[in-house]
C-alpha positions as CSV (number, residue, x, y, z in Angstrom):
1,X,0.0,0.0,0.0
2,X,1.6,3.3,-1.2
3,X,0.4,6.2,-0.8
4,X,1.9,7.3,-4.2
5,X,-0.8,5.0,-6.2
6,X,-3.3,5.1,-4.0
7,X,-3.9,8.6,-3.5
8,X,-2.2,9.6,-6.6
9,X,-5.0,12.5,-7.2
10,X,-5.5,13.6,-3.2
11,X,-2.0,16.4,-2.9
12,X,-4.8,19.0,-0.6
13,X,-6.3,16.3,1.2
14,X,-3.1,15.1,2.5
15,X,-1.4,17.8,3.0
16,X,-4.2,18.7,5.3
17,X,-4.0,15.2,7.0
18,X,0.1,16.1,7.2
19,X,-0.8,19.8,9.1
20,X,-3.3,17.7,11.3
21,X,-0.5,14.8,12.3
22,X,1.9,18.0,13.1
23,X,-0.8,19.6,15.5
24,X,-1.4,16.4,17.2
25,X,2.0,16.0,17.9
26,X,2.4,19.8,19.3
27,X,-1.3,19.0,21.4
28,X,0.9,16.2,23.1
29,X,4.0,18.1,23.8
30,X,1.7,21.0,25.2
31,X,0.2,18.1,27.5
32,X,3.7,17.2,28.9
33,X,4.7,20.4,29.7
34,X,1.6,21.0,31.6
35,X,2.0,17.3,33.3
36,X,5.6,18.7,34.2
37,X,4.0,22.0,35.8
38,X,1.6,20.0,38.1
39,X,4.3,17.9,39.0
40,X,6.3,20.8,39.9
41,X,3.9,22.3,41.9
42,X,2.9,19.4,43.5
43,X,6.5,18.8,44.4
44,X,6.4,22.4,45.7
45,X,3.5,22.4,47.7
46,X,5.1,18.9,49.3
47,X,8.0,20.9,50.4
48,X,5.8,23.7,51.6
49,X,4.3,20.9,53.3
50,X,6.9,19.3,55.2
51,X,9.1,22.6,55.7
52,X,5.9,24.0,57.6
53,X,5.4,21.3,60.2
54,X,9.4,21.0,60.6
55,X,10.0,21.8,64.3
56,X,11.6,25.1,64.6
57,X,15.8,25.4,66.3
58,X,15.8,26.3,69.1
59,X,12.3,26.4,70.4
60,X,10.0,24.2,73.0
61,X,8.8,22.1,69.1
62,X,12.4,21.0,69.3
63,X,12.5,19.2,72.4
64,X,9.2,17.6,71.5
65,X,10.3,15.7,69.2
66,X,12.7,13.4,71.4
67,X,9.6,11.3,71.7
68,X,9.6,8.4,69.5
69,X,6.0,9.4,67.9
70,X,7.1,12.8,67.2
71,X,10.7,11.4,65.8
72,X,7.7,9.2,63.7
73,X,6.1,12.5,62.2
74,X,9.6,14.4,61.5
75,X,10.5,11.5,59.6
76,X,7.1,10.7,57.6
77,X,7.8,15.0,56.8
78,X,11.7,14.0,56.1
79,X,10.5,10.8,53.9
80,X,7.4,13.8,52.0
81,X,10.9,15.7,51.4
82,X,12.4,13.4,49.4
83,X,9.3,11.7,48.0
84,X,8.5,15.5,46.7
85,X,12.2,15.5,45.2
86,X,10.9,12.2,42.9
87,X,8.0,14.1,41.4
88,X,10.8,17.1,40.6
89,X,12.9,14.1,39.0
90,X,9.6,13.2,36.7
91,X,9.3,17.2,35.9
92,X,12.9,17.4,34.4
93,X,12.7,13.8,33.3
94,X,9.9,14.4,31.0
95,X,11.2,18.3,30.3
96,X,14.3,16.9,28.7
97,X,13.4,13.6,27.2
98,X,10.0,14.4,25.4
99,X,8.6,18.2,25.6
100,X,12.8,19.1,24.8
101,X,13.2,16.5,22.2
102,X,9.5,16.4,20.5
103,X,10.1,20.6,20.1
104,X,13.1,19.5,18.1
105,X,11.4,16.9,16.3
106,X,8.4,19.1,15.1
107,X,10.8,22.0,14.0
108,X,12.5,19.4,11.8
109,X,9.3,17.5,11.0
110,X,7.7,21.2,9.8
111,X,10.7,21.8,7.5
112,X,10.4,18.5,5.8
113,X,6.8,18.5,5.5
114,X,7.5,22.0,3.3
115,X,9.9,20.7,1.4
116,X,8.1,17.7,0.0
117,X,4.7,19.4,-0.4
118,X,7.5,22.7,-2.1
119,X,8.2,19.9,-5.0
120,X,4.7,18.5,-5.2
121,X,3.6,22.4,-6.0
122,X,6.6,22.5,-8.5
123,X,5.9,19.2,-10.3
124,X,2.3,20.8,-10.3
125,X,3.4,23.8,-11.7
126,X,5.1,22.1,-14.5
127,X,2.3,19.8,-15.9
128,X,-0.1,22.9,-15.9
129,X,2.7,25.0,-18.1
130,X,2.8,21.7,-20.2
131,X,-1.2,21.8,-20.6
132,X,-1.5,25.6,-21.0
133,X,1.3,25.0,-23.6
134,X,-0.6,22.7,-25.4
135,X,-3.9,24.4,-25.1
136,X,-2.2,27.1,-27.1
137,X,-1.1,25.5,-30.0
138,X,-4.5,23.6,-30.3
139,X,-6.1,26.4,-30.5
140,X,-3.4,28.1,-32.7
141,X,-3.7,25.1,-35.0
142,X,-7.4,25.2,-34.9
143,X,-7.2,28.7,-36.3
144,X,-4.8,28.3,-38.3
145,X,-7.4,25.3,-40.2
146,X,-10.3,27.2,-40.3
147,X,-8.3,30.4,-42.2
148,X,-6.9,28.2,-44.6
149,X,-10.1,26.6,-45.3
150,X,-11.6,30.3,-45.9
151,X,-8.8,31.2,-48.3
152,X,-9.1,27.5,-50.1
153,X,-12.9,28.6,-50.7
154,X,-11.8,31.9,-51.9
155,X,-9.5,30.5,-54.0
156,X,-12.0,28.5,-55.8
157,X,-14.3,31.1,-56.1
158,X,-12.5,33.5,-57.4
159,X,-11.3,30.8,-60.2
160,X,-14.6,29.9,-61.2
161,X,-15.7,33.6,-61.6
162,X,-14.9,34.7,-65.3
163,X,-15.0,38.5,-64.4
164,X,-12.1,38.3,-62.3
165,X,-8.5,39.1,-64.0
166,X,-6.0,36.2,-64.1
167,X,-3.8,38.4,-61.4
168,X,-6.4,38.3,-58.7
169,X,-6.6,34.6,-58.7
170,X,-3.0,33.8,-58.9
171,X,-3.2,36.3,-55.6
172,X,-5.7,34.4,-53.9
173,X,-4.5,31.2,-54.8
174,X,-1.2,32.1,-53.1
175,X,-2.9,33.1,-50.3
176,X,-4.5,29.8,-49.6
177,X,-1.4,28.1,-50.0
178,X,0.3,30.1,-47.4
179,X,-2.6,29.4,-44.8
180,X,-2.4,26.0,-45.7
181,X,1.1,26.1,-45.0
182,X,0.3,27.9,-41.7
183,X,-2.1,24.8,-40.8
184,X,0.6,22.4,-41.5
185,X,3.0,24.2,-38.8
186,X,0.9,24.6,-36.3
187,X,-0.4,21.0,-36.7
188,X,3.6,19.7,-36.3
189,X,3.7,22.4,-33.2
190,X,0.4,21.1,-31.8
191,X,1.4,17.4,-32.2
192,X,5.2,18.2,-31.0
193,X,3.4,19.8,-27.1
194,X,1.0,17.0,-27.4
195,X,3.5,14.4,-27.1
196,X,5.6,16.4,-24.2
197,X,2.4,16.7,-22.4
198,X,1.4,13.0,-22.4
199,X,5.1,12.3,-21.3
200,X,5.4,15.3,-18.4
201,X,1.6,14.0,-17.5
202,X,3.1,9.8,-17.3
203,X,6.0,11.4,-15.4
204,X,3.9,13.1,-13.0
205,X,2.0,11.0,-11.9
206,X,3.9,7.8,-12.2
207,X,7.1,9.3,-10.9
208,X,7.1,12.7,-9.6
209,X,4.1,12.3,-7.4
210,X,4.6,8.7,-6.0
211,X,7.7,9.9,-5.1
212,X,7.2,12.7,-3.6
213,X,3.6,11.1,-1.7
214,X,6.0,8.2,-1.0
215,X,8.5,10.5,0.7
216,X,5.3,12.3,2.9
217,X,4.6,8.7,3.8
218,X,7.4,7.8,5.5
219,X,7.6,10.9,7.1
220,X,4.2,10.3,8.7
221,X,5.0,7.3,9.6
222,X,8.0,8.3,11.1
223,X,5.6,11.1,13.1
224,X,3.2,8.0,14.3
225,X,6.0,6.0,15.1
226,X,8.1,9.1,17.3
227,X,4.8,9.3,19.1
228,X,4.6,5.8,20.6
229,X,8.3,6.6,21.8
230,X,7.4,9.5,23.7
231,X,4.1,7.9,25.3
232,X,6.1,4.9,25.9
233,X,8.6,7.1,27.4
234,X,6.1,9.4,29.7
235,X,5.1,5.7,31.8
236,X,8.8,4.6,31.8
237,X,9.9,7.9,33.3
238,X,7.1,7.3,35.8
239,X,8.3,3.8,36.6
240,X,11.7,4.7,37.3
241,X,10.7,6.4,40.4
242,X,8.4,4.0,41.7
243,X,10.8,2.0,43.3
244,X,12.5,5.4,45.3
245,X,9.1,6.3,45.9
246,X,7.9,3.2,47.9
247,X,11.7,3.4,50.0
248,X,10.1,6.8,50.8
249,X,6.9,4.9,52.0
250,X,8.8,1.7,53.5
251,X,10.8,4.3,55.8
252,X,7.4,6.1,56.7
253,X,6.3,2.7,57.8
254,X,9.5,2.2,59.9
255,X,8.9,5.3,61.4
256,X,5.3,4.4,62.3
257,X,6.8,1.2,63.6
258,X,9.4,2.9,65.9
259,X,7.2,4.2,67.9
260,X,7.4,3.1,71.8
261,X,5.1,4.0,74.0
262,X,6.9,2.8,76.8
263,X,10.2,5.4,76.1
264,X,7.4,8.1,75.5
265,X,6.4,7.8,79.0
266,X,10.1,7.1,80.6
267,X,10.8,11.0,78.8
268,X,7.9,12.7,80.3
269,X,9.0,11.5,83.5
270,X,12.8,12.5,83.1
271,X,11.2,16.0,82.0
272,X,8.8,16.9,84.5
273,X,10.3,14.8,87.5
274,X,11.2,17.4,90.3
275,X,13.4,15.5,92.1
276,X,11.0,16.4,95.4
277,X,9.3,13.4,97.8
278,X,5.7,13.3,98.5
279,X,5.0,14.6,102.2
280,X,4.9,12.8,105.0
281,X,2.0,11.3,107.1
282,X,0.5,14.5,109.2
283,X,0.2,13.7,113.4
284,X,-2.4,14.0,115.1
285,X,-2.7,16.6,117.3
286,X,-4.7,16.4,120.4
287,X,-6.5,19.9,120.9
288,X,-7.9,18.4,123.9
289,X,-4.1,18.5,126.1
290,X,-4.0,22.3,127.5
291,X,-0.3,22.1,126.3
292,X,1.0,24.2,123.6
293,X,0.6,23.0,120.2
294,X,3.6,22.7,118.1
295,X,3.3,21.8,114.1
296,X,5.1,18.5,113.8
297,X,8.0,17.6,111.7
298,X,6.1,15.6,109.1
299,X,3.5,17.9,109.0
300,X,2.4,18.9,105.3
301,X,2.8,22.8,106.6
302,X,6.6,21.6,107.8
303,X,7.1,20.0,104.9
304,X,6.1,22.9,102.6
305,X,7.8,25.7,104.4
306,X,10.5,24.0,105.5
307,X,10.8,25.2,108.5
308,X,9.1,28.9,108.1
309,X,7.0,30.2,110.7
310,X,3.7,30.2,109.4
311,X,2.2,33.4,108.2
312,X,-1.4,34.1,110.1
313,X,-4.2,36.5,108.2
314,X,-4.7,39.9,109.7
315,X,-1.6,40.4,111.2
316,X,1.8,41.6,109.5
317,X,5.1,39.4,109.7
318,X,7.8,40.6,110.7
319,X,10.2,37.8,108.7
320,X,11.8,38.5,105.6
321,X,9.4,38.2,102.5
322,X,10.1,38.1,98.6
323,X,9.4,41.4,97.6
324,X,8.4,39.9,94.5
325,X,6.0,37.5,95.3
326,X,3.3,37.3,91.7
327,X,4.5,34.9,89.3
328,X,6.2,36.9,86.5
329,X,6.2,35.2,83.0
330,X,9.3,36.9,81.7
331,X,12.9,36.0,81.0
332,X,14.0,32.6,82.0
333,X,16.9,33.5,85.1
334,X,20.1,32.6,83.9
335,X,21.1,29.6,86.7
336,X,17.2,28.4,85.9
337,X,16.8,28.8,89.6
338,X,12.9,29.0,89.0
339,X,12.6,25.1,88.4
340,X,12.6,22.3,90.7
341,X,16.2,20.8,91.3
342,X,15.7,17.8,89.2
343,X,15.0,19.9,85.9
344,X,17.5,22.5,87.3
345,X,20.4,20.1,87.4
346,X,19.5,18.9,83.9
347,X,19.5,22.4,82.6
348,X,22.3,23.2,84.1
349,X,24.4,19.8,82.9
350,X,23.3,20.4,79.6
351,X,24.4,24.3,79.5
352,X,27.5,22.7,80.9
353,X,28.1,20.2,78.0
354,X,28.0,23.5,75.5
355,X,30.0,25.2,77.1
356,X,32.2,22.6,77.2
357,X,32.0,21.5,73.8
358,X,32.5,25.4,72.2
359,X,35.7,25.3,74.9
360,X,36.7,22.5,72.5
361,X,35.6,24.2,69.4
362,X,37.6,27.5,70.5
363,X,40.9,25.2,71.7
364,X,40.6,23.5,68.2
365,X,41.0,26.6,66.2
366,X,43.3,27.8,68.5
367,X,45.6,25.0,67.7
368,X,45.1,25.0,64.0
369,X,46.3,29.4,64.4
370,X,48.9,28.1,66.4
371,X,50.4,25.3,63.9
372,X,49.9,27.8,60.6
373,X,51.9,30.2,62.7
374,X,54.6,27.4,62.7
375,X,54.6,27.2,59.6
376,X,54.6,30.9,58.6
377,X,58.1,31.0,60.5
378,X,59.0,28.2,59.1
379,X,58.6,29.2,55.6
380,X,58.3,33.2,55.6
381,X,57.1,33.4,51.8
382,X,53.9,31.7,52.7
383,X,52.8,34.0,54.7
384,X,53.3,36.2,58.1
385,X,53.3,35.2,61.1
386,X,52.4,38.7,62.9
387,X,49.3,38.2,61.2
388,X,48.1,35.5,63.0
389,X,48.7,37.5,66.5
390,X,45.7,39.4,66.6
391,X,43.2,36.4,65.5
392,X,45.3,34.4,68.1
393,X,44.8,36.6,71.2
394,X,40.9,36.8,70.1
395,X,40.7,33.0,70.2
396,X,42.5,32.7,73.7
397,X,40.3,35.7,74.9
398,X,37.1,33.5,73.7
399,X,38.5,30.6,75.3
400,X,38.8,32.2,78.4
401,X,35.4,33.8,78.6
402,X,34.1,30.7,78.2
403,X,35.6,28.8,80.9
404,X,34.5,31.9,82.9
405,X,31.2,31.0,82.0
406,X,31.6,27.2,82.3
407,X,32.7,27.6,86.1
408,X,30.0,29.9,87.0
409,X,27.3,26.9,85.8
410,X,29.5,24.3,87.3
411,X,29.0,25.9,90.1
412,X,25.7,26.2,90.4
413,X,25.7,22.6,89.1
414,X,27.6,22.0,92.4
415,X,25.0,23.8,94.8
416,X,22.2,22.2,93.1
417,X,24.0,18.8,93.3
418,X,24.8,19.7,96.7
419,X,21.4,19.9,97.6
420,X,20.2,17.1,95.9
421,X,20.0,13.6,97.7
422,X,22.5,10.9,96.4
423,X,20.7,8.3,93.8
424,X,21.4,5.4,95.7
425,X,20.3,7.5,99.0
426,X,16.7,8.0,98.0
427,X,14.9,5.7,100.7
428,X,16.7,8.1,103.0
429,X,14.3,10.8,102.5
430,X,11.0,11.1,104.8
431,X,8.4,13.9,104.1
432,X,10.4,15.8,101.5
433,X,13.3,16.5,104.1
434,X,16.6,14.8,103.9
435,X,18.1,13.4,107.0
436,X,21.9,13.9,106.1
437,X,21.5,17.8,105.4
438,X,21.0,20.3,108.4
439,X,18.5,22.5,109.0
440,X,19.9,25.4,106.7
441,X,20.6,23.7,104.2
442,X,16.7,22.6,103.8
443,X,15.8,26.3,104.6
444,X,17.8,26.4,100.9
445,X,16.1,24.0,99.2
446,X,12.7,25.3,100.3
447,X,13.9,28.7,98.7
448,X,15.1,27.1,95.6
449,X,11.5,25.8,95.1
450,X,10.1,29.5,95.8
451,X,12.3,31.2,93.4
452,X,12.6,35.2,93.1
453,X,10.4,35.1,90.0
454,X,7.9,33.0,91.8
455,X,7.8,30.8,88.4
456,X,7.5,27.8,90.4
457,X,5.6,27.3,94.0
458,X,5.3,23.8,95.5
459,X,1.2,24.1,95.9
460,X,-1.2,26.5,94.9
461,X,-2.3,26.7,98.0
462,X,0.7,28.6,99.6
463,X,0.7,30.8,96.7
464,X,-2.7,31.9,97.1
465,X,-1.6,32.3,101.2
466,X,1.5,34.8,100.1
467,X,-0.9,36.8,97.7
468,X,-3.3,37.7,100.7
469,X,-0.4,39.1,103.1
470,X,0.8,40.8,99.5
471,X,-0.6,44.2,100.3
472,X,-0.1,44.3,104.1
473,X,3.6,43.5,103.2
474,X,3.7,45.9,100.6
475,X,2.6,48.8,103.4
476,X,4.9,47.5,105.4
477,X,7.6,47.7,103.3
478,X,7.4,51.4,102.3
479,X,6.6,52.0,105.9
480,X,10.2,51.1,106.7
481,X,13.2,53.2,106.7
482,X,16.4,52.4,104.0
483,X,18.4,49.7,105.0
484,X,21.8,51.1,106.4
485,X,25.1,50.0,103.7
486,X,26.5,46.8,105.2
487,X,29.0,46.8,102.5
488,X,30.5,47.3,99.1
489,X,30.3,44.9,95.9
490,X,31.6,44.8,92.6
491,X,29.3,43.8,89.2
492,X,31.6,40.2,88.1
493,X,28.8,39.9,85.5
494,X,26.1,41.5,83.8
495,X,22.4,40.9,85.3
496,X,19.3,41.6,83.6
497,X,17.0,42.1,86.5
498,X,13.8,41.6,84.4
499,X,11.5,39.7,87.1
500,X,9.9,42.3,90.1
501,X,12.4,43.2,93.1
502,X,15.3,42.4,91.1
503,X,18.0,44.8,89.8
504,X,19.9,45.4,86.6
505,X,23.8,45.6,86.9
506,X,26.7,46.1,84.4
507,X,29.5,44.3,84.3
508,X,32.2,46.2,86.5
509,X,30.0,48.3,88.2
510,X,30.4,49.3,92.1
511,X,26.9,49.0,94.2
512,X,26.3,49.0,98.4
513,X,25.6,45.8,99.5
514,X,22.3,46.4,102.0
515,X,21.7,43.1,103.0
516,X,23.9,39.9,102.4
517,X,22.8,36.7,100.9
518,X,20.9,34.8,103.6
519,X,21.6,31.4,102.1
520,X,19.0,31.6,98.8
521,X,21.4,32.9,96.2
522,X,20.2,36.2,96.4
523,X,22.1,39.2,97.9
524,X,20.4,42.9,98.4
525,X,22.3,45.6,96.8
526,X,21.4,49.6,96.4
527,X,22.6,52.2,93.5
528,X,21.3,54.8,95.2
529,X,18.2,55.9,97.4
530,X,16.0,55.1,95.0
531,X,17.4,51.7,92.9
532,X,17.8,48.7,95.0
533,X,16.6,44.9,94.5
534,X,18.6,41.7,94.3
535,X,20.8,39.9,92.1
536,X,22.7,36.7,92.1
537,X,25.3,36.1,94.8
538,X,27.6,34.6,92.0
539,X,27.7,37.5,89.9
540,X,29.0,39.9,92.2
541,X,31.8,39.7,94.8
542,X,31.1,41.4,97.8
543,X,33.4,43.4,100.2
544,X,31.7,43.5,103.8
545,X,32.7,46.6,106.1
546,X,33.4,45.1,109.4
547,X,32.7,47.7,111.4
548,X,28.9,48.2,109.9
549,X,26.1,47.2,112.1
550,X,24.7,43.6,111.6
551,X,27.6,42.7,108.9
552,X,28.9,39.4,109.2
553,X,32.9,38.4,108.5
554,X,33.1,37.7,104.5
555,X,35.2,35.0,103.6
């Protein structure tokens, strides 16, 4: 079947089913490259996905997700990452090996189209100059018949009539000759274009055209064929990634399958243990005796206020009270004195372990100054080694700070440690007391719990009890007249004071000490008549005038 001697009369119709095959071609391309959009923004949207729910650095979402089923979900958003990175694979897949390739191919496809159907318009061209050629002399020769016929009857008629002189005769008789002679040419030319149209016209169409058709067949085929390719291609590209794709899926499942309950509930209890014992059994006490009544030991009022006379209603204490007694939601304090000492001691190990570990980082780079510096005297015309001096001196300065730093939260790793009952000494402990510390140091502990920024009280109750005496303490304390100077001290640190009753210090700044710390961590300092609160023992060092009234010997 050719398409040469089939359709040997049907040049419009197929190049018309030749422009069709072309636009059917480009409608498939256009629907790749809109495939290749959606998988884009599919892919997009994935990672939009996933990069929304990722837990944010260094926020409370980070430490969340040390629970195995939120370690589940960051994965299954990790595992969306990558499966989002397959569906950009299919996007440039498809890009580059059909809607590229099949833009090439139509370019070329539309030039060869042009160039056949060019020649099939030329062969055209010459058959119809043929035919017009031989329409010509036809009708020349048809003419050129009929004029010698007239001049043949003219002839005879003027050789018949008697009247007419023997010159006039001889004229017309000459004149039919030479139209007869005329007739004779233009037979031989019409005869001569006769024969070369009846071969251009078996050329044409037994040559030229089933040639050139032949030539529009293949390329058609070829068109038909270059489509099946590229389909075929579109579900192989797909297929390629099916395999990556269901890894992304098999570690989802793993994920899923991770997930212990048990270690869930073993982390909430190592983050919100507070290291405290339950109180002990409360005595009875026998209102019927006329003795006076004492609170017991294990009394839950003991036990909560270690110690603390207990504050009555309607009357004003003369005791030292926090002048900051509301809870304040602001800045964490820096030695995370408002939690219990369990989570305190954890907080402060782990600021310890960074510290430690930029010590290391700083000590590193120090080294690695310290070794091109070798080398710079070694070898001058690398590079020198005064240079090095400055960035040298700025590492050993950070290094320094940073031990600073380390010490000051190792040792209020140490205090809290201090205070803390041994692991193995736990049974030891009756009604939240411990029987191996003395009576101040519990007086400590029961402060730790009650910090300055009241973040953390051991019962609602007691907090609801301070709150009442707030306002009668409150008159009392601008009732009283300025604490006399006990005492100099020195800023070691800066000190936000941020929480109510606390005060802000620079680093290197001289205040008066007014009252000394009684054992809490906390020590009363003044800037003038106006300024004074507390800070942190540990960030200043005090200097305690002997001869002042109520000053204790500083060691």
């Amino acid at each position: 079947m050719s398409w040469g001697t089939e359709l040997w009369d049907q040049f419009d119709n197929l190049e018309k089913h030749t422009q069709w095959g072309i636009d059917i071609l480009e409608k498939y391309i256009k629907f790749v490259k809109e495939r290749t959009e959606i998988e884009l923004n599919y892919a997009k949207q994935l990672r939009n996905l996933s990069k929304k729910y990722q837990p944010k650095k260094n926020s409370k979402e980070e430490e969340e997700y040390r629970y195995t089923a939120c370690k589940a979900f960051l994965s299954t958003l990790n595992e969306m990452n990558d499966y989002a990175g397959q569906h950009e694979v299919i996007s440039e897949n498809m890009t580059s090996q059909i809607t590229v390739e099949l833009a090439r191919y139509v370019q070329e496809l539309k030039q060869e189209r042009k160039s056949h159907f060019h020649d099939g318009r030329k062969a055209q061209q010459q058959i119809e100059t043929c035919w017009k050629q031989l329409e010509s002399s036809k009708r020349r020769f048809e003419r050129d018949c009929r004029e010698a016929d007239r001049a043949q009857q003219y002839f005879e008629k003027m050789d018949a009539d008697i009247n007419v002189t023997k010159a006039d005769v001889e004229k017309a008789r000459q004149q039919a000759q030479t139209r007869h002679q005329m007739a004779d040419d233009s037979k031989a030319d019409y005869s001569s274009y006769l024969q070369k149209f009846n071969h251009e016209q078996h050329e044409y169409y037994h040559t030229h055209i089933p040639n050139i058709f032949q030539k529009i067949q293949e390329m058609e085929e070829r068109r038909i064929v270059r489509i099946g390719e590229s389909v075929k291609t579109y579900a192989e590209l797909d297929r390629q990634v099916i395999p990556i794709i269901g890894k992304c899926l098999d570690g989802i499942v793993k994920a899923a399958e991770s997930i212990d309950p048990k270690n869930d509930s073993q982390l909430v209890v190592e983050a919100y243990k507070s290291g405290f014992e339950p109180p002990g059994d409360i005595e009875f006490e026998d209102y019927t005796q006329p003795m006076k009544r004492t609170v017991s030991d294990n009394s839950l009022s003991n036990s909560r206020g270690d110690g603390k006379p207990e504050l009555k209603f309607g009357g004003k204490s003369k005791g030292k009270l926090w002048p900051f007694i509301k809870k304040n939601k602001g800045a964490t304090p820096e030695d995370f004195s408002n939690l219990p000492p369990e989570q305190r001691r954890k907080k402060l190990q782990q600021k310890v372990d960074e510290l430690n570990k930029e010590i290391q980082k700083e000590m590193d780079q120090r080294d690695a100054i310290t070794k091109m510096k070798d080398v710079y005297l070694k070898n001058p015309q690398m590079g020198d080694p005064a240079s090095l001096d400055h960035k040298l001196a700025e590492v050993s300065q950070n290094i320094e700070k940073l031990r600073l730093e380390a010490q000051k939260f190792e040792a209020w790793l140490a205090e809290v440690e201090g205070r803390l009952p041994a692991r193995s000494e736990q049974s030891r402990r009756q009604s939240g007391l411990y029987d191996t510390q003395s009576a101040p140091a519990v007086n400590n502990c029961a402060q730790d719990r009650e910090s300055p920024d009241g973040s953390y009280t051991e019962e609602q109750s007691q907090e609801s009890e301070v709150k009442v005496l707030a306002t009668d303490f409150d008159d009392e304390f601008d009732d009283e007249e300025p604490l006399p100077a006990i005492g100099t001290c020195k800023a070691l640190y800066t000190f936000e004071g941020q929480n109510e009753g606390t005060i802000s210090v620079v680093e290197g700044e001289t205040l008066y000490v007014i009252e000394e710390d009684k054992g809490d961590g906390w020590t009363r300092i003044r800037r003038n008549e106006d300024e004074e609160g507390y800070v942190p023992t540990s960030y200043v060092e005090v200097y305690l005038d002997k001869n002042a009234k109520g000053a204790k010997t500083y060691i």
